[in-house]
MDTraj code that builds the backbone (N, CA, C; nanometers):
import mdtraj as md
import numpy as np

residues = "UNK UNK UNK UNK UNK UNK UNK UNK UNK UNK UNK UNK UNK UNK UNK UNK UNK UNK UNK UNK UNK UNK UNK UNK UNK UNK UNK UNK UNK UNK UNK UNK UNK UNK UNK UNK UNK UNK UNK UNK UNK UNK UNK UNK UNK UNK UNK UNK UNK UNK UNK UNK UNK UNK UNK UNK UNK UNK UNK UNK UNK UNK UNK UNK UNK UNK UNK UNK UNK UNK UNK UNK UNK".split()
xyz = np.array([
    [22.8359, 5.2783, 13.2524],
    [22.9067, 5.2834, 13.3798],
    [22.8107, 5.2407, 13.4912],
    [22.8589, 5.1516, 13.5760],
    [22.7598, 5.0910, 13.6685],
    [22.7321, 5.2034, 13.7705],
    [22.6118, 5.2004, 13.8629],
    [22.6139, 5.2957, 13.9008],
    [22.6345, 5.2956, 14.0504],
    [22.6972, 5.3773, 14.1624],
    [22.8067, 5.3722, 14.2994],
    [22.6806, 5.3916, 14.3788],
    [22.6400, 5.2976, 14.4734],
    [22.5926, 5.2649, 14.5789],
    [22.6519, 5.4016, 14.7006],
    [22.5849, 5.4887, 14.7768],
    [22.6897, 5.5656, 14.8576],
    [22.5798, 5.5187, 15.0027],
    [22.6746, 5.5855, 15.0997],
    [22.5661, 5.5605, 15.2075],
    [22.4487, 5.6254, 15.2822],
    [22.4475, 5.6952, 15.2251],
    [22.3381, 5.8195, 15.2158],
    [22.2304, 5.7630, 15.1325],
    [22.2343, 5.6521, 15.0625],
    [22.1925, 5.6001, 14.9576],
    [22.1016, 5.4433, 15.0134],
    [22.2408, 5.3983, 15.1006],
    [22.1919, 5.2688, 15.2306],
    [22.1098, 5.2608, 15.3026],
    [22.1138, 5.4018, 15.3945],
    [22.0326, 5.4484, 15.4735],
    [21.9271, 5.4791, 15.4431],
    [21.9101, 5.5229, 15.3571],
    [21.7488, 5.5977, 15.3200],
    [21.6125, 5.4669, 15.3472],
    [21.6906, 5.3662, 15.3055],
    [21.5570, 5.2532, 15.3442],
    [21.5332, 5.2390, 15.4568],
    [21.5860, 5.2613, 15.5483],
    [21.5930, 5.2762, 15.6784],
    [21.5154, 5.3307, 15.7430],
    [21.3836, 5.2933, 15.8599],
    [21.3047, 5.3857, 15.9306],
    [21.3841, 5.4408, 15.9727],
    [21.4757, 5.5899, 15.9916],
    [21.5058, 5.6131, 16.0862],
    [21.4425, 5.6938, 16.2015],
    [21.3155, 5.7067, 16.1967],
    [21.2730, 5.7771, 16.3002],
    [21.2383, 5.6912, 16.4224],
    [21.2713, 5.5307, 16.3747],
    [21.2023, 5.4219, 16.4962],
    [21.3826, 5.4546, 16.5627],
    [21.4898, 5.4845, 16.5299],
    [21.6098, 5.5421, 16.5971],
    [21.6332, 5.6333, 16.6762],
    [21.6526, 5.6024, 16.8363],
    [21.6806, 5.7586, 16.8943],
    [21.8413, 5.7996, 16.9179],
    [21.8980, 5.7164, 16.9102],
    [22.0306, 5.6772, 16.9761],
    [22.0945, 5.5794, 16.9317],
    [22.2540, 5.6143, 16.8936],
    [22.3030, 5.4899, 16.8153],
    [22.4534, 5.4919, 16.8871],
    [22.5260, 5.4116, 16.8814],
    [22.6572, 5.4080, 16.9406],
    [22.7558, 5.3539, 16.8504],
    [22.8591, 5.3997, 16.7906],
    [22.8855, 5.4371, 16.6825],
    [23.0755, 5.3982, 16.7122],
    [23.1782, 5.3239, 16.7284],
    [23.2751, 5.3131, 16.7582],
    [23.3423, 5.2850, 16.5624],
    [23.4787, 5.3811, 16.5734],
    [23.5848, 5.3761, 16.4329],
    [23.6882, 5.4591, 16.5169],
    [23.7556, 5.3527, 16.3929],
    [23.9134, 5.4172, 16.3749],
    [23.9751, 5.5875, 16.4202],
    [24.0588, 5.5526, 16.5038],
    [24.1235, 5.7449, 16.5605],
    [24.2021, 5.7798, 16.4114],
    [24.2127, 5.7358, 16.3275],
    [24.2678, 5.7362, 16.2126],
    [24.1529, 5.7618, 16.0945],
    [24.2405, 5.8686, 15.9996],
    [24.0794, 5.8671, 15.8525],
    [24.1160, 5.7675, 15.7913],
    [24.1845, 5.6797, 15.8181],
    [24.1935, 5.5374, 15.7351],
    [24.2710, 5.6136, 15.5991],
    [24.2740, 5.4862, 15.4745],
    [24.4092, 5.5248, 15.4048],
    [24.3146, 5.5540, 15.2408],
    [24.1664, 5.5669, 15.2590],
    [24.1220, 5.5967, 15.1275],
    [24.0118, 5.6994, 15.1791],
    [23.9842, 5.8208, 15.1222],
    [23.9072, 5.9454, 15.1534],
    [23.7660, 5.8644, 15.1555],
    [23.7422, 5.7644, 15.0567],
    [23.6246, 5.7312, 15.0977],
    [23.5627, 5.7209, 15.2208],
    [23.6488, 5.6550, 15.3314],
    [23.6186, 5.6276, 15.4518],
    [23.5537, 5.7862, 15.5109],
    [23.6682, 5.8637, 15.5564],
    [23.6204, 5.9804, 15.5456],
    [23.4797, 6.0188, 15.5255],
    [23.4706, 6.0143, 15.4092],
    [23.3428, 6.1059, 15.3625],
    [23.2274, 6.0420, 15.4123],
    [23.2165, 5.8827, 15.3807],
    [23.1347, 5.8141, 15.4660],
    [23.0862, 5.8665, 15.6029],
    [23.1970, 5.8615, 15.7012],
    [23.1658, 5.9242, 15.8531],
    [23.0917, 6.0384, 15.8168],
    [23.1401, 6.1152, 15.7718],
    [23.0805, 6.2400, 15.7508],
    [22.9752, 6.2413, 15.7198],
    [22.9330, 6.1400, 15.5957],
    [22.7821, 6.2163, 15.5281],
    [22.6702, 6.0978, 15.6617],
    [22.7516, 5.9907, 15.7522],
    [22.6677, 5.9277, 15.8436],
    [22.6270, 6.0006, 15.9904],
    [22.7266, 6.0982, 15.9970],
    [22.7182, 6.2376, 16.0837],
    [22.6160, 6.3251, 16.0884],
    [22.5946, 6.3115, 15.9455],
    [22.4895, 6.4282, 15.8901],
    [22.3206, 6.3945, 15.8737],
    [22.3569, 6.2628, 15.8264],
    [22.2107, 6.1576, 15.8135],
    [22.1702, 6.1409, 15.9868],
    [22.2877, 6.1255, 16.0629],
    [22.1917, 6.0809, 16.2320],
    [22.1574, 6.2627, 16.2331],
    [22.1927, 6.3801, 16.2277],
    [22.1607, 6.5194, 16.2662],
    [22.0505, 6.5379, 16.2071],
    [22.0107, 6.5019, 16.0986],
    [21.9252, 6.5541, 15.9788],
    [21.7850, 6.4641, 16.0767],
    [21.8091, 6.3920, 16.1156],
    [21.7240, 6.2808, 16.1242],
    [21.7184, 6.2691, 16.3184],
    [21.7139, 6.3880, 16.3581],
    [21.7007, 6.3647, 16.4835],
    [21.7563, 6.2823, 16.6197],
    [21.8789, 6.2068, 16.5597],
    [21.9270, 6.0859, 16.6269],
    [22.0402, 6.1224, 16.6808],
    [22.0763, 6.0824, 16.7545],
    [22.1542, 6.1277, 16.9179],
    [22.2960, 6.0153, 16.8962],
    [22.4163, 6.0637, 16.8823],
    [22.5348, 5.9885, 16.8814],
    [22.6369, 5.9517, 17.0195],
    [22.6668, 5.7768, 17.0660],
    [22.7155, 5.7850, 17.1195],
    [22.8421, 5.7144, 17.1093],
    [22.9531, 5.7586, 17.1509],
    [23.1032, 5.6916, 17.0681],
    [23.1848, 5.7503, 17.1891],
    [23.3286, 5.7210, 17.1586],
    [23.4164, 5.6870, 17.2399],
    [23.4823, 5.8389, 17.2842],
    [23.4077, 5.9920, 17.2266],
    [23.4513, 6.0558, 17.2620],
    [23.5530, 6.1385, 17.2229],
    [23.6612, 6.0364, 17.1032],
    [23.7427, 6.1213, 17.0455],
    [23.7629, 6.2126, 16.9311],
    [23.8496, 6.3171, 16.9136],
    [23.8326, 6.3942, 16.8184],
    [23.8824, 6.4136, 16.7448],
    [23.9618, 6.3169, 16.7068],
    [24.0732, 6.2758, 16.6192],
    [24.0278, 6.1611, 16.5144],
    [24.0488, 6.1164, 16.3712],
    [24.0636, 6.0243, 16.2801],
    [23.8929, 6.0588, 16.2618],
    [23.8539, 5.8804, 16.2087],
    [23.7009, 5.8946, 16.1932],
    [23.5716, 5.9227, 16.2743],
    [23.6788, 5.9075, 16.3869],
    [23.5501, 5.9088, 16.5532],
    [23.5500, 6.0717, 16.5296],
    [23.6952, 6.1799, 16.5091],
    [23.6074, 6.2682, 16.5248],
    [23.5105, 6.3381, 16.4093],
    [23.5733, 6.3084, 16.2998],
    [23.5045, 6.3382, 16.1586],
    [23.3810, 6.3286, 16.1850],
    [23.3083, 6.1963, 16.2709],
    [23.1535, 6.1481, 16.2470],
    [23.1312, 6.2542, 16.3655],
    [23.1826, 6.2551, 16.4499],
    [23.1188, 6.3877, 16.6207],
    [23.1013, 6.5257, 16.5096],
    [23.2091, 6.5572, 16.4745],
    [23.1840, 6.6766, 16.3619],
    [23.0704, 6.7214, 16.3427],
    [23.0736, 6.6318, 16.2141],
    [22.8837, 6.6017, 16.1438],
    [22.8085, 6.6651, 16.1891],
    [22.7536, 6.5346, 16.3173],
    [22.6668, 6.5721, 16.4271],
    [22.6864, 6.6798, 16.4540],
    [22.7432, 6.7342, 16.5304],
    [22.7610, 6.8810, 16.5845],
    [22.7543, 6.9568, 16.4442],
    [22.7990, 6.9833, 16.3748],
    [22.7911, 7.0378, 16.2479],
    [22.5966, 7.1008, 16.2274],
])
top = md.Topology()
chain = top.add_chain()
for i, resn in enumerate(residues, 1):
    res = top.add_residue(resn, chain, resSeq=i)
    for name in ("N", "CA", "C"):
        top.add_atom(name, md.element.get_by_symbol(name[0]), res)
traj = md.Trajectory(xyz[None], top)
């Protein structure tokens, strides 16, 4: 079985500490496959974990708010 790329997985190569601040615009909708979802979420968690400051459109609804979540989470 080949093995699933996730984005928690993307990121990791990533300096993220040269990141202070990112601006972050999606869908008011969780879109129509949970994947999407979980994505925001575990990218919510990677900017918190990692010191980085989210800025987006504010809403708290669909994936914009799933990813504010995270963060705050």
């Amino acid at each position: 079985m080949p093995q699933v790329e996730t984005v928690r997985d993307r990121l990791r190569p990533v300096e993220l500490s040269a990141l202070k601040t990112v601006c972050v615009y999606c869908g008011s909708s969780p879109g129509t496959d949970p994947a999407f979802a979980a994505a925001a979420d575990t990218l919510g968690s990677l900017l918190a974990e990692n010191g980085i400051g989210l800025v987006y459109g504010g809403g708290d609804v669909g994936l914009m708010g799933i990813l504010a979540r995270a963060v705050l989470r």
